[in-house]
C-alpha positions in Angstrom: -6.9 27.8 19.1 -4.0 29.9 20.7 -4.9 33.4 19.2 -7.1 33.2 22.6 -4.8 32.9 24.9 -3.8 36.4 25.4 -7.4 37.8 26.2 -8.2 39.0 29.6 -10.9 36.0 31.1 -14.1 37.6 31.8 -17.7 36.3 32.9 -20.0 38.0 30.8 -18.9 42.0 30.4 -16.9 41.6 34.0 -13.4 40.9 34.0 -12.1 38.2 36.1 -9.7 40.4 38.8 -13.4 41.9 39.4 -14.5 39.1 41.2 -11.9 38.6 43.7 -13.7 41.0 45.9 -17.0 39.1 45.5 -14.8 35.5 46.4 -13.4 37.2 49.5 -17.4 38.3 50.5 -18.2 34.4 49.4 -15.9 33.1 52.7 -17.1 35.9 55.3 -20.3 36.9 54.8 -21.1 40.4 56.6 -22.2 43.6 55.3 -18.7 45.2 55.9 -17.4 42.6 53.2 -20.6 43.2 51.0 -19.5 47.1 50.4 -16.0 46.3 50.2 -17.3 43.9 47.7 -19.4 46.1 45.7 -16.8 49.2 45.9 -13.8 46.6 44.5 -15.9 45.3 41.7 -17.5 48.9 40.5 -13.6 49.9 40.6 -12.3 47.1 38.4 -15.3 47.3 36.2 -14.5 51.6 35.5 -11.0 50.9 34.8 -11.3 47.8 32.4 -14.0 50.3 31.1 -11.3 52.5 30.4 -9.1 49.9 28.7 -6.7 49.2 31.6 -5.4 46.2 33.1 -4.7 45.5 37.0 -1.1 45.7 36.5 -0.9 49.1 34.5 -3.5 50.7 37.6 -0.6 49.7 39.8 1.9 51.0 38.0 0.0 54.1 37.8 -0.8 54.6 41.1 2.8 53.9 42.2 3.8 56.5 39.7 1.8 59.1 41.2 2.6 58.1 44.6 6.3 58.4 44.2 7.1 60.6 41.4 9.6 60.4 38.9 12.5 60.0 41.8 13.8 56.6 40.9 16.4 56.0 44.5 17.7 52.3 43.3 18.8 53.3 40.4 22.4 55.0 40.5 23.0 57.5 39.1 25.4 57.0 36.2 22.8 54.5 34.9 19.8 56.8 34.5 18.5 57.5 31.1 19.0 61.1 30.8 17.1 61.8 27.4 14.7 59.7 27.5 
């Protein structure tokens, strides 16, 4: 019964964070919303093709965004050989 409990939820082949997008259209229904809707749920389906989860895309992006540059961290606690 628990060895469930760590799979991503998913209707059908979609995963669950995919449908967000279609909620928000849900509440305001316009065509604007229906793209945004269509674009957000084509974009979560590629990357849980590709394996990845919501959190690891943010991570990612924030990655590439900022660079290695880690500014909170001082500088006698930085991993150097890592």
């Amino acid at each position: 019964m628990w060895r469930d409990t760590m799979k991503p939820l998913r209707l059908f082949i979609i995963d669950a964070w995919a449908l967000v997008p279609a909620l928000i259209f849900l509440l305001y229904w316009s065509f604007t919303t229906l793209i945004i809707a269509v674009i957000g749920i084509v974009f979560f389906g590629v990357i849980g093709w590709f394996g990845v989860n919501i959190v690891a895309t943010m991570r990612i992006l924030r990655r590439w965004f900022v660079g290695p540059l880690r500014p909170a961290v001082p500088r006698d606690r930085k991993r150097r050989f890592v």
